[in-house]
PDB file with SEQRES, HELIX, SHEET and CRYST1 records, atoms N, CA, C and O in Angstrom:
SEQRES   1 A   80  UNK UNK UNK UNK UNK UNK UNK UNK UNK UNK UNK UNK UNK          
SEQRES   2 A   80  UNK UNK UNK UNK UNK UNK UNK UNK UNK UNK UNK UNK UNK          
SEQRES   3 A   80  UNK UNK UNK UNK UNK UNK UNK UNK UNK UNK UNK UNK UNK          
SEQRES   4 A   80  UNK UNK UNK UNK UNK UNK UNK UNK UNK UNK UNK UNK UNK          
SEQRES   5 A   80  UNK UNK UNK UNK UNK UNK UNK UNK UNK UNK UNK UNK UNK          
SEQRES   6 A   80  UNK UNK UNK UNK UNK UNK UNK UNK UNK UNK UNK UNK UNK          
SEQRES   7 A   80  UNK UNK                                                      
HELIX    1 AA1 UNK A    3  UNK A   18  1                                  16    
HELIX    2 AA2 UNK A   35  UNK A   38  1                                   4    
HELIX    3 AA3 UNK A   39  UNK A   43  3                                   5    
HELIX    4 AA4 UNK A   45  UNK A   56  1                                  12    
CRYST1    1.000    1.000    1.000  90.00  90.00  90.00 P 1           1          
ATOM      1  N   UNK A   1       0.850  -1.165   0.000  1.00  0.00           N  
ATOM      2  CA  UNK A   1       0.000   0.000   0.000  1.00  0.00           C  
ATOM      3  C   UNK A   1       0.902   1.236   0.000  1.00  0.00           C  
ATOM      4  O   UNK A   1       1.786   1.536   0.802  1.00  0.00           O  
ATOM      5  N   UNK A   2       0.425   1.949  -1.201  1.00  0.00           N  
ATOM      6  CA  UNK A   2       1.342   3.776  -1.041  1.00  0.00           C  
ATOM      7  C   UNK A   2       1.134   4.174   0.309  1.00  0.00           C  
ATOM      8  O   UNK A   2       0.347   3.743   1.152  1.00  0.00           O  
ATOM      9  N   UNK A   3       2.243   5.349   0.369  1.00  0.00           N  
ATOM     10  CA  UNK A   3       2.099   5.682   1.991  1.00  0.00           C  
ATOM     11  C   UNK A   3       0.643   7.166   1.525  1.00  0.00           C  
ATOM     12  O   UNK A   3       0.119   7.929   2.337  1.00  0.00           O  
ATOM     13  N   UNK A   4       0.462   7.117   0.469  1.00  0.00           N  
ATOM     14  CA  UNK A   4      -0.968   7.915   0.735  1.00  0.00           C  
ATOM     15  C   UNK A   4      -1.608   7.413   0.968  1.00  0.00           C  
ATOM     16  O   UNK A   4      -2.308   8.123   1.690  1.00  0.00           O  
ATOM     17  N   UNK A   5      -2.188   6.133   0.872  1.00  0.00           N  
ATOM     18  CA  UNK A   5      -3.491   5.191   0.556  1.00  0.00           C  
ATOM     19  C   UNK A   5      -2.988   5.155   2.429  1.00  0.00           C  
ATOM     20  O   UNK A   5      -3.704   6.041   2.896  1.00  0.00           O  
ATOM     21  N   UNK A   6      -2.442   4.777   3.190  1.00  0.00           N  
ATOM     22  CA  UNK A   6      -1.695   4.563   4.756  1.00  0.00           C  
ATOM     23  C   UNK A   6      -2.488   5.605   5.371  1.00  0.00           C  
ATOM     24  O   UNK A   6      -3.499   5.417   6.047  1.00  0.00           O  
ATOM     25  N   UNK A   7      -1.833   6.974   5.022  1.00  0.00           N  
ATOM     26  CA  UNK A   7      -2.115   8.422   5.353  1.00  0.00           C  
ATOM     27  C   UNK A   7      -3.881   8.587   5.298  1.00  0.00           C  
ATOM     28  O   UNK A   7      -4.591   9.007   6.212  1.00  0.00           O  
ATOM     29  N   UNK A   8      -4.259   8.186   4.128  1.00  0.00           N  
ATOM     30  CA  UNK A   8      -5.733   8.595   3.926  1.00  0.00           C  
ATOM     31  C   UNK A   8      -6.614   7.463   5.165  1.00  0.00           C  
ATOM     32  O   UNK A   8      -7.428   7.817   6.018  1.00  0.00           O  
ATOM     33  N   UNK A   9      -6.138   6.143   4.899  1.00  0.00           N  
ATOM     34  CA  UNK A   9      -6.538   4.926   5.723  1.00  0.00           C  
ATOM     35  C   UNK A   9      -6.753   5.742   7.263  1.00  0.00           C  
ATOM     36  O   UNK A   9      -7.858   6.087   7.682  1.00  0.00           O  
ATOM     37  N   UNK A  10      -5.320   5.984   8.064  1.00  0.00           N  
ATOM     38  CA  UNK A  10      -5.336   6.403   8.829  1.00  0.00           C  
ATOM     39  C   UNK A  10      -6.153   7.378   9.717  1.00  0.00           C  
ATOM     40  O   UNK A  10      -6.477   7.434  10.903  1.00  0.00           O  
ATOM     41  N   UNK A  11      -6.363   8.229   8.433  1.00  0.00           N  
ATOM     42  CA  UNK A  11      -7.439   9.554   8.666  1.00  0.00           C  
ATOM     43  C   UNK A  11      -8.850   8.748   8.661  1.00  0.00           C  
ATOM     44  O   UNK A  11      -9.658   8.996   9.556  1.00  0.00           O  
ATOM     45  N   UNK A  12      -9.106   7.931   7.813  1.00  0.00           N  
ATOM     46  CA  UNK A  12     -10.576   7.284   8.289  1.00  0.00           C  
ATOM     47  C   UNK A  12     -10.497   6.496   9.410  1.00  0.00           C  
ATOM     48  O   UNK A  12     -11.556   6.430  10.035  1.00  0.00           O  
ATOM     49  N   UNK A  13      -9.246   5.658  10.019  1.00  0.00           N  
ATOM     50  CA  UNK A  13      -9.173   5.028  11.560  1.00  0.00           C  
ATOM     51  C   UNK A  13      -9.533   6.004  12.127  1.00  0.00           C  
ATOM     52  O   UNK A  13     -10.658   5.838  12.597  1.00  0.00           O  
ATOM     53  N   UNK A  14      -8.993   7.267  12.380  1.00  0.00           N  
ATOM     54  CA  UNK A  14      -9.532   8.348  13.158  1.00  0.00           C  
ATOM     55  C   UNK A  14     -10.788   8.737  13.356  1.00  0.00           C  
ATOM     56  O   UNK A  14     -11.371   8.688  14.440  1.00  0.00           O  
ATOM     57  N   UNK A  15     -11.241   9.135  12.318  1.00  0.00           N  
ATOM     58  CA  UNK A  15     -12.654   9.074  12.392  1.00  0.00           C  
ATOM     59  C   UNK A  15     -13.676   8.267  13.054  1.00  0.00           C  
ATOM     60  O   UNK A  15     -14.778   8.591  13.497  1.00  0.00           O  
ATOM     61  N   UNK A  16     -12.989   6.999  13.022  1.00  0.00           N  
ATOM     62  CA  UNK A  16     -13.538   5.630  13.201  1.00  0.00           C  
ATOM     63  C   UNK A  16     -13.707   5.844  14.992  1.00  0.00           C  
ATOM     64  O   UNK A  16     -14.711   5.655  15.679  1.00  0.00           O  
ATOM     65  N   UNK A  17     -12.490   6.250  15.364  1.00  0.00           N  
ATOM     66  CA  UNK A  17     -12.614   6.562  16.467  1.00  0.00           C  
ATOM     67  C   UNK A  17     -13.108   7.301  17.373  1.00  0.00           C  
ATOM     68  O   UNK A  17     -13.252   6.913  18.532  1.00  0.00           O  
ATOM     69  N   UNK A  18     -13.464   8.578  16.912  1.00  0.00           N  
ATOM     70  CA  UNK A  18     -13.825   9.351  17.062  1.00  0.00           C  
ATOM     71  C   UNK A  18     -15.322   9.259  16.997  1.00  0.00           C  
ATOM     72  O   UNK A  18     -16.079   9.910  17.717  1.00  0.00           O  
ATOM     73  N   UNK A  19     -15.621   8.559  16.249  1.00  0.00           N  
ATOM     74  CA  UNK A  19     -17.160   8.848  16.122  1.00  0.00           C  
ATOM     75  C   UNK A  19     -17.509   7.130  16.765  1.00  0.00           C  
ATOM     76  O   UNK A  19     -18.640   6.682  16.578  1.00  0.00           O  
ATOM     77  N   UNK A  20     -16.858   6.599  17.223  1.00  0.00           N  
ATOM     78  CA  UNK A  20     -17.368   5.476  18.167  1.00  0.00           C  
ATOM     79  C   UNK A  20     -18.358   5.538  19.244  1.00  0.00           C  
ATOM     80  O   UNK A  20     -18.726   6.439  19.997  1.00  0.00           O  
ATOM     81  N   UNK A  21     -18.640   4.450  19.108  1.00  0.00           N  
ATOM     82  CA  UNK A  21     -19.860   4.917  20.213  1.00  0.00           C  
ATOM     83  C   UNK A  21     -20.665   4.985  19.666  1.00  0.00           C  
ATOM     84  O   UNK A  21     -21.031   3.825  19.478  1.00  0.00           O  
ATOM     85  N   UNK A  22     -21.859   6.192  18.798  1.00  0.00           N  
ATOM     86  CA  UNK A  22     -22.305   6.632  18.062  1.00  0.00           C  
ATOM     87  C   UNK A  22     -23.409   5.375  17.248  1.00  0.00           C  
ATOM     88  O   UNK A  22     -22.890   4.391  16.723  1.00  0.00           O  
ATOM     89  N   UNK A  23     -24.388   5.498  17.239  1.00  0.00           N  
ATOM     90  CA  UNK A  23     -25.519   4.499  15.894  1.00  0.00           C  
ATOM     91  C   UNK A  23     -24.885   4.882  14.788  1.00  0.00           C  
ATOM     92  O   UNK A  23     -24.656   6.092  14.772  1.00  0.00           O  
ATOM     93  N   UNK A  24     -24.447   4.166  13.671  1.00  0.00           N  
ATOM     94  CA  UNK A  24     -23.860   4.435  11.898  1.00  0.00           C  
ATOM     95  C   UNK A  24     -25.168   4.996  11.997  1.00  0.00           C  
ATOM     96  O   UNK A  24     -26.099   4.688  12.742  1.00  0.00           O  
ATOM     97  N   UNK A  25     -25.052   6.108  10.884  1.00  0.00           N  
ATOM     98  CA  UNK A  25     -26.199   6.345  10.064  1.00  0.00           C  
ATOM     99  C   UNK A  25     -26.363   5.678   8.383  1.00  0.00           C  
ATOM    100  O   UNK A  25     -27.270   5.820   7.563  1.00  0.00           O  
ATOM    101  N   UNK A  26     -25.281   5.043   8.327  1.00  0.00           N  
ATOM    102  CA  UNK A  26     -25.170   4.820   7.023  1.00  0.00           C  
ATOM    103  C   UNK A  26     -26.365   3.800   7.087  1.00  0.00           C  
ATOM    104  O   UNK A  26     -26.874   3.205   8.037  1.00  0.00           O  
ATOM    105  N   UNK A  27     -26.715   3.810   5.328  1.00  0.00           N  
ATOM    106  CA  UNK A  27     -27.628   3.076   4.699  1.00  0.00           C  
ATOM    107  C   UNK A  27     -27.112   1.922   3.906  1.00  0.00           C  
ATOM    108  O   UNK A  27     -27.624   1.144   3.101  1.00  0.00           O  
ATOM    109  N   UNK A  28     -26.123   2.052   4.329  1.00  0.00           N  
ATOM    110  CA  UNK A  28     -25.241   0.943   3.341  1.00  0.00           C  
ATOM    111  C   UNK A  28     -24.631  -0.470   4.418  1.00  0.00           C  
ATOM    112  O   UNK A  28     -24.653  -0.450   5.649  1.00  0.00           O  
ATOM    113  N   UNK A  29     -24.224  -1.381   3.732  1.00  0.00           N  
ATOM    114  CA  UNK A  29     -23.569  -2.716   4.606  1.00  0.00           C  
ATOM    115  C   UNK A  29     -22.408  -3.325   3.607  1.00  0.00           C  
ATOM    116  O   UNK A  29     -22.402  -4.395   2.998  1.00  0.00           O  
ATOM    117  N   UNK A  30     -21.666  -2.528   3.639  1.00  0.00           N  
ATOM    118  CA  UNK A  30     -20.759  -2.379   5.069  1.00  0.00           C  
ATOM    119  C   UNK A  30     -20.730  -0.574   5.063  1.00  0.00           C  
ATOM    120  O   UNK A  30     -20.828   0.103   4.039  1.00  0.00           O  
ATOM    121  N   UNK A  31     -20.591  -0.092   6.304  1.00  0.00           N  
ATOM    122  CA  UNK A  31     -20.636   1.350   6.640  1.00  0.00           C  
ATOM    123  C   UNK A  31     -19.800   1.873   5.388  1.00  0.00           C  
ATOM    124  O   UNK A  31     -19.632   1.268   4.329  1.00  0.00           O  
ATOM    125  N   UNK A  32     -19.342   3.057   5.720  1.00  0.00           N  
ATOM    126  CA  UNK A  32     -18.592   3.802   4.878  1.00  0.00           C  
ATOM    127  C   UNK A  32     -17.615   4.284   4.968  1.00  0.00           C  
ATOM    128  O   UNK A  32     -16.763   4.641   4.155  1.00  0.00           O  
ATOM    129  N   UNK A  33     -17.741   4.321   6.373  1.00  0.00           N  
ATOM    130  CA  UNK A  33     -16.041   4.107   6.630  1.00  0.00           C  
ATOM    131  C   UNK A  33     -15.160   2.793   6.196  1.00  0.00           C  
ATOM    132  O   UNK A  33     -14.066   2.835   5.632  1.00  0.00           O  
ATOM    133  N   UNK A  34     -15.865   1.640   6.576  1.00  0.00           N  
ATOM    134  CA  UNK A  34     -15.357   0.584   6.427  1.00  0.00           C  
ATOM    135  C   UNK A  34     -14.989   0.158   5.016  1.00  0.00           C  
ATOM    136  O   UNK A  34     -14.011  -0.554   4.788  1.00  0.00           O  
ATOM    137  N   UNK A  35     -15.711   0.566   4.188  1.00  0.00           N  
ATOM    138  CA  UNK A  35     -15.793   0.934   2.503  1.00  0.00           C  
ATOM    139  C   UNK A  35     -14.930   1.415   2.562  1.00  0.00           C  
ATOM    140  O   UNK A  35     -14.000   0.633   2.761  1.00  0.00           O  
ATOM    141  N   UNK A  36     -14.555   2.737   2.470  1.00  0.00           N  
ATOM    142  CA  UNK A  36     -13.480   3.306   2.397  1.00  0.00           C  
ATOM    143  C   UNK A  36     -12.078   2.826   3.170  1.00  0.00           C  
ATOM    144  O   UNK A  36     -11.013   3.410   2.971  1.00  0.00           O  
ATOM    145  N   UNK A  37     -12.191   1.871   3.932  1.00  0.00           N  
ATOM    146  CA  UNK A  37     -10.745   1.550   4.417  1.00  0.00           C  
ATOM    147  C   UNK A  37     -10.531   0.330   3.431  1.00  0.00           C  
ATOM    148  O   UNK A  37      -9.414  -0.105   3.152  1.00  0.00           O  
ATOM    149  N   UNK A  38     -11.717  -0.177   2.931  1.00  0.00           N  
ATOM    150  CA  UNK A  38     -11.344  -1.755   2.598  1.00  0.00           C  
ATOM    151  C   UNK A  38     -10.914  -0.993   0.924  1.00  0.00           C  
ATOM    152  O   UNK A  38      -9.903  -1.246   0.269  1.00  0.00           O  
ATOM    153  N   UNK A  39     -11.999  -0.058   0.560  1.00  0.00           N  
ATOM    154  CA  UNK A  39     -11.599   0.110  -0.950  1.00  0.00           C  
ATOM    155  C   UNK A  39      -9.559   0.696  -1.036  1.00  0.00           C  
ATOM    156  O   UNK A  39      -8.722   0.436  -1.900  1.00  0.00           O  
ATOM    157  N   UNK A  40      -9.465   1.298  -0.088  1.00  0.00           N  
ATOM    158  CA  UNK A  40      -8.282   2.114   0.059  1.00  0.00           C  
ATOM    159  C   UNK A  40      -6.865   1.191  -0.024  1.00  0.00           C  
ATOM    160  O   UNK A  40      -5.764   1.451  -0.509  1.00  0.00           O  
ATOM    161  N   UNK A  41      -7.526  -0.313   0.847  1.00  0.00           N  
ATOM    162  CA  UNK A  41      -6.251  -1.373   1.000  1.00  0.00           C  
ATOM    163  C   UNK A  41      -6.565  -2.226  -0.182  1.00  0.00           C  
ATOM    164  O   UNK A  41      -5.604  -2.925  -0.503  1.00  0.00           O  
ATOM    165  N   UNK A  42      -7.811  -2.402  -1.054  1.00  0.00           N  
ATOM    166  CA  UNK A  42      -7.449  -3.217  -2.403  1.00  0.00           C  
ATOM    167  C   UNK A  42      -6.924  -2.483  -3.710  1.00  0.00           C  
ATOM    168  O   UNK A  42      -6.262  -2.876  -4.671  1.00  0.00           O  
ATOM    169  N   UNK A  43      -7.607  -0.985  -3.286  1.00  0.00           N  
ATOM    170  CA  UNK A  43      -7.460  -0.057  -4.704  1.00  0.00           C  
ATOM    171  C   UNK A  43      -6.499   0.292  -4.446  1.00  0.00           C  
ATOM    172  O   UNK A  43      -5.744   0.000  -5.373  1.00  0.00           O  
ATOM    173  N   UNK A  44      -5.655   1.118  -3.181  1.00  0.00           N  
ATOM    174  CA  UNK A  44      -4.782   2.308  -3.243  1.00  0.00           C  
ATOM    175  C   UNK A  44      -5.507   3.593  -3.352  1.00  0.00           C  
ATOM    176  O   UNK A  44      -6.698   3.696  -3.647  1.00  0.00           O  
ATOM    177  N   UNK A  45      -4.642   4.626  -3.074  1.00  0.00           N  
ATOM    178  CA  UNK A  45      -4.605   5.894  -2.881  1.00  0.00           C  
ATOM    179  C   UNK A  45      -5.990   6.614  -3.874  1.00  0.00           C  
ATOM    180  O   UNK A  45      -6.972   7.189  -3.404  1.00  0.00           O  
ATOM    181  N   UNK A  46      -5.765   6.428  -4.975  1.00  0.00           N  
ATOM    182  CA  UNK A  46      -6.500   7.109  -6.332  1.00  0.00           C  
ATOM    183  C   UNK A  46      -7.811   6.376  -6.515  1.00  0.00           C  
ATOM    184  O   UNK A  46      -8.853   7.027  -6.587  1.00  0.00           O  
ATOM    185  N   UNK A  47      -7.816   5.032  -6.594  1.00  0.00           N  
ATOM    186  CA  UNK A  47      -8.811   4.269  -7.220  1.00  0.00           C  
ATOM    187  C   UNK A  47      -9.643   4.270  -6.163  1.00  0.00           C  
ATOM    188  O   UNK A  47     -10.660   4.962  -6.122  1.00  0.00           O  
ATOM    189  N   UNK A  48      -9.213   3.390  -5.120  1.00  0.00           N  
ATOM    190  CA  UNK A  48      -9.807   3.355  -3.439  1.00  0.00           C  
ATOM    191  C   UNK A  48     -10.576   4.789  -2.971  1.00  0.00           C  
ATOM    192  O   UNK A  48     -11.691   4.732  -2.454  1.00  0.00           O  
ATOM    193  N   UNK A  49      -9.849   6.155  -3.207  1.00  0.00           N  
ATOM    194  CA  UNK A  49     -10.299   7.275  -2.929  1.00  0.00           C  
ATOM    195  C   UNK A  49     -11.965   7.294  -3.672  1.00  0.00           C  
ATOM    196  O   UNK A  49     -13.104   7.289  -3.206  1.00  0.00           O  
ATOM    197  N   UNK A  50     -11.276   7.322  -5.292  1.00  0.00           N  
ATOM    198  CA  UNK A  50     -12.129   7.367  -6.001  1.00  0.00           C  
ATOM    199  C   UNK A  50     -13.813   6.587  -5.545  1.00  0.00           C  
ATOM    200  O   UNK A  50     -14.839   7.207  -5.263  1.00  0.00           O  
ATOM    201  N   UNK A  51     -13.664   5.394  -5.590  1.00  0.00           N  
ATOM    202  CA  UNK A  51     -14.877   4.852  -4.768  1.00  0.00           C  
ATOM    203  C   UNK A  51     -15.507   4.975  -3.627  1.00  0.00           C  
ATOM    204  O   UNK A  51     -16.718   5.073  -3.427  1.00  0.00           O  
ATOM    205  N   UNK A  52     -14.307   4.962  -2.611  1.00  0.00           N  
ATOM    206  CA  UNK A  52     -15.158   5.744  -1.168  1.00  0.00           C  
ATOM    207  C   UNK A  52     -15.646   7.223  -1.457  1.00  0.00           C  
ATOM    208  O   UNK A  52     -16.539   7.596  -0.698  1.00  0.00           O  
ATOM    209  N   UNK A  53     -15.275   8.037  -2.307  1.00  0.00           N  
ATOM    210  CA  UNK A  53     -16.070   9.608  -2.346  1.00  0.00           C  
ATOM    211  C   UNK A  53     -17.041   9.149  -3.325  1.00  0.00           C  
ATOM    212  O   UNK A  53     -17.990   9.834  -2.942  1.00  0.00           O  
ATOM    213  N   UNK A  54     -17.467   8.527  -4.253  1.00  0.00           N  
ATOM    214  CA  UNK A  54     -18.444   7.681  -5.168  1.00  0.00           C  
ATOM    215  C   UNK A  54     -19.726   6.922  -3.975  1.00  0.00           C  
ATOM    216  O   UNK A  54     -20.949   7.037  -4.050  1.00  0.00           O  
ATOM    217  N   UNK A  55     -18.927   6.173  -2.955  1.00  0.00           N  
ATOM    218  CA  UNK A  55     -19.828   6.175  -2.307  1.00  0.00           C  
ATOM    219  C   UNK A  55     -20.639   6.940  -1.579  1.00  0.00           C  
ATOM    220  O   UNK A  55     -21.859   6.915  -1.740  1.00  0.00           O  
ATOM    221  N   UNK A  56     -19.744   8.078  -0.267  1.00  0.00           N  
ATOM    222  CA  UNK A  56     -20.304   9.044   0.221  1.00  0.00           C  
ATOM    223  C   UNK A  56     -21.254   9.718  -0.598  1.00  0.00           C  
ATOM    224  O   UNK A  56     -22.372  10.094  -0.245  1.00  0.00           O  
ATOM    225  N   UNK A  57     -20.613   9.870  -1.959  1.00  0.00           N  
ATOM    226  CA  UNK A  57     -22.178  11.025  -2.763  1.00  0.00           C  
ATOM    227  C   UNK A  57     -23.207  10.081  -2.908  1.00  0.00           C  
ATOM    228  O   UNK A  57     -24.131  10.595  -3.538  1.00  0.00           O  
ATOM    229  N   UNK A  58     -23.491   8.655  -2.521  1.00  0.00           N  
ATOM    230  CA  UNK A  58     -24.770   8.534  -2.631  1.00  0.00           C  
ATOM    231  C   UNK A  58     -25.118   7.873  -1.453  1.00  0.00           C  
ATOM    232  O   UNK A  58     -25.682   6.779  -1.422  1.00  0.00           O  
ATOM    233  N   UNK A  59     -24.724   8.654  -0.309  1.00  0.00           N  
ATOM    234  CA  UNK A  59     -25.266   8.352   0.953  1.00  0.00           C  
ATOM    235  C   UNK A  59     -26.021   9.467   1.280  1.00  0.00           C  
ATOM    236  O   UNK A  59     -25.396  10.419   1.747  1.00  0.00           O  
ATOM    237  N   UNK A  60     -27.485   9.594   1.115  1.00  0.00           N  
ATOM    238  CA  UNK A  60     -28.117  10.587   1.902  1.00  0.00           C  
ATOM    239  C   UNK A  60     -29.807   9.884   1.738  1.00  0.00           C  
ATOM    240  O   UNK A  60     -30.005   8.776   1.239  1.00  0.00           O  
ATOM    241  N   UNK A  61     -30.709  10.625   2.173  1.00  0.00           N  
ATOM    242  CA  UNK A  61     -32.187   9.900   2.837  1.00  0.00           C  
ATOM    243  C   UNK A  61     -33.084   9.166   1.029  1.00  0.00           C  
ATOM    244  O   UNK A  61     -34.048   8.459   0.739  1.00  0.00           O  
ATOM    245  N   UNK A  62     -32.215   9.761   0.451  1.00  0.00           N  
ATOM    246  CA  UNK A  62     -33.141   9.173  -1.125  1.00  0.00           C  
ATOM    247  C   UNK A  62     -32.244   8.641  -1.994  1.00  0.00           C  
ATOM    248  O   UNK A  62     -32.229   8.922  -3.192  1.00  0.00           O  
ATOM    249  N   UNK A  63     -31.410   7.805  -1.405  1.00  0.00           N  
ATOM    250  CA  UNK A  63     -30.724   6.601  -2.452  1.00  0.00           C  
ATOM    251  C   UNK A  63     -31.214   5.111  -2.114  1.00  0.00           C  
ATOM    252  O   UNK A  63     -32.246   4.933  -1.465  1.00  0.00           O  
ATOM    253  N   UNK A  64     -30.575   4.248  -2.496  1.00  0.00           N  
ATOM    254  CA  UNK A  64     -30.841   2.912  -2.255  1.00  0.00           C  
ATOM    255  C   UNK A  64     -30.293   2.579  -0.403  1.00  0.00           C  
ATOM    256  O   UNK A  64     -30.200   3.466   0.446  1.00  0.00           O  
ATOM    257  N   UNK A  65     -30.082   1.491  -0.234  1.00  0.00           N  
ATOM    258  CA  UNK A  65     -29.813   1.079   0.954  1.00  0.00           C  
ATOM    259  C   UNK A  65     -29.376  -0.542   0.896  1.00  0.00           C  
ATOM    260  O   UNK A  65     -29.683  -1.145  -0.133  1.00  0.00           O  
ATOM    261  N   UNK A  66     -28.760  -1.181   1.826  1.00  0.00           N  
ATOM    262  CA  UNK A  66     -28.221  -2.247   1.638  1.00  0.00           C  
ATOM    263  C   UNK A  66     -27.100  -2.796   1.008  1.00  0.00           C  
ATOM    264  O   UNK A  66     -26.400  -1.975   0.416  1.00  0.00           O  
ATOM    265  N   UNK A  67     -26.780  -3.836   0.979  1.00  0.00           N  
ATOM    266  CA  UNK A  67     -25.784  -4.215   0.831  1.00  0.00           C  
ATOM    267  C   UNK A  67     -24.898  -4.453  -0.374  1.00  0.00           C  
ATOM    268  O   UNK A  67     -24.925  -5.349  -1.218  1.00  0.00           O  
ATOM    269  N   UNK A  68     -23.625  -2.772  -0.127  1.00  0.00           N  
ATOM    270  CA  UNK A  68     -22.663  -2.475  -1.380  1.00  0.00           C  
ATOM    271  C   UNK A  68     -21.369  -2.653  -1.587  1.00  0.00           C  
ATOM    272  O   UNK A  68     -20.773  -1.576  -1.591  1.00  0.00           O  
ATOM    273  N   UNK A  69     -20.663  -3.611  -1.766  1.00  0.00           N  
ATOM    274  CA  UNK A  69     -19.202  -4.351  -1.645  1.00  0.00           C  
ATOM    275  C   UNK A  69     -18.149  -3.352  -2.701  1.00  0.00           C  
ATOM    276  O   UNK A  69     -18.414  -2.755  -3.744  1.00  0.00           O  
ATOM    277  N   UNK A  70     -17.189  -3.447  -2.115  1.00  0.00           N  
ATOM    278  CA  UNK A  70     -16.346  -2.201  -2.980  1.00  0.00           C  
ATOM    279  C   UNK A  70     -15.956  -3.990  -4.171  1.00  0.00           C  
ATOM    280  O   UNK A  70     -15.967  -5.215  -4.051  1.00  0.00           O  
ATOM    281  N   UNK A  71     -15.693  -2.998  -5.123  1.00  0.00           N  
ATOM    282  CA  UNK A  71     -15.641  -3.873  -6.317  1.00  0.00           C  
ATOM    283  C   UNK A  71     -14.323  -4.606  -5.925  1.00  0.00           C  
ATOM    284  O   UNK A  71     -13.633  -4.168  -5.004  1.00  0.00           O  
ATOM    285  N   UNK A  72     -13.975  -5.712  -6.619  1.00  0.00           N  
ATOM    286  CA  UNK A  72     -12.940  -6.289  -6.467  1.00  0.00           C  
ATOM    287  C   UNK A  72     -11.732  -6.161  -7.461  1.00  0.00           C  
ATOM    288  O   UNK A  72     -11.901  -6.132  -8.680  1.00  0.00           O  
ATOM    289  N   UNK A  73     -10.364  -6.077  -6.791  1.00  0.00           N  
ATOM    290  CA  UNK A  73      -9.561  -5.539  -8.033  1.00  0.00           C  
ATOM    291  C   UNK A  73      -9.690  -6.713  -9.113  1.00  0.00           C  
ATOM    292  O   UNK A  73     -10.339  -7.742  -8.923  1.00  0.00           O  
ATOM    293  N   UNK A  74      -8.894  -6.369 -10.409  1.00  0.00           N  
ATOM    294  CA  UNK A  74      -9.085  -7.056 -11.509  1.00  0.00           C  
ATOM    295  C   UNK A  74      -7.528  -7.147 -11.671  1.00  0.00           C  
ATOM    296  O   UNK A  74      -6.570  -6.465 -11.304  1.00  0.00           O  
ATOM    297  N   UNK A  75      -7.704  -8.246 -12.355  1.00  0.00           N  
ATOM    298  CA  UNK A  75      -6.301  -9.062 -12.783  1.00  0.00           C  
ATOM    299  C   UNK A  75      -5.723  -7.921 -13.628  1.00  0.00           C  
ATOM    300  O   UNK A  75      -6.603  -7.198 -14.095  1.00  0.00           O  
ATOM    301  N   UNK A  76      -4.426  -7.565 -13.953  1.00  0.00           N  
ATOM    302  CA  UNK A  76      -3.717  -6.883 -14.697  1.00  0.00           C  
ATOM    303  C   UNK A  76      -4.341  -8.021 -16.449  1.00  0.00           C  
ATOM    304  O   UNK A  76      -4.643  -9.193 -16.671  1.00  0.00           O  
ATOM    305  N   UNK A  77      -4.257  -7.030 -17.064  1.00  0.00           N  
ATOM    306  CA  UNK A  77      -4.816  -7.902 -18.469  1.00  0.00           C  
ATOM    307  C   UNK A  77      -3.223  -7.886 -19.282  1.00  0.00           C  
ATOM    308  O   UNK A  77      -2.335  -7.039 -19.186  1.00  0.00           O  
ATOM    309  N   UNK A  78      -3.262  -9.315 -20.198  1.00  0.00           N  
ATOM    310  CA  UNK A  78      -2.142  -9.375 -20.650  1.00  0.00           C  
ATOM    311  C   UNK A  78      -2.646  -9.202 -22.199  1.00  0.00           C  
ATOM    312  O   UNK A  78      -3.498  -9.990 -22.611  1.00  0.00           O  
ATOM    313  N   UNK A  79      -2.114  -8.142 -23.096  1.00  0.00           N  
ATOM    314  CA  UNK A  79      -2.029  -8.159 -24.539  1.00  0.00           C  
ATOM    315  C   UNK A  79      -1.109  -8.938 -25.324  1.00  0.00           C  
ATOM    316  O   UNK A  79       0.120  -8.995 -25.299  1.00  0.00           O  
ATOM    317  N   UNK A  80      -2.019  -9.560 -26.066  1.00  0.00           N  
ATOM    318  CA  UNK A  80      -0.727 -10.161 -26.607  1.00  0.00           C  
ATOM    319  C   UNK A  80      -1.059 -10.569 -28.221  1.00  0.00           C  
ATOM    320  O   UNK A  80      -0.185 -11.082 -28.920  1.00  0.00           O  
TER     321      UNK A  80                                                      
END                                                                             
């Protein structure tokens, strides 16, 4: 893992902490924090980012709900 994807990770542990205790409000399974840590350690820095802020924009009272798995990485493709 880049030490951004670490750095960013980190900053959502914090959060994590911080807001412990607390009922999730999320509408989603798995939270969004947790999204965002898991997308961050398969994607990295850019891609991982990319999806956890993809997710947050469709967390609010008129989207879907239930259960949204960060995509899974994909094999490097070989041309040949």
């Amino acid at each position: 893992m880049s030490p951004i994807a670490r750095l960013l990770r980190a900053g959502v542990r914090m959060y994590q902490r911080l807001a412990g205790g607390r009922p999730s409000p999320c509408r989603y399974t798995p939270s969004c924090s947790l999204y965002a840590v898991e997308a961050l350690e398969l994607h990295g820095a850019v891609r991982g980012g990319w999806y956890a802020t993809r997710r947050l924009s469709r967390c609010h009272p008129w989207s879907s709900h239930g259960y949204d798995p960060v995509p899974p990485a994909q094999e490097p493709s070989c041309l040949t």
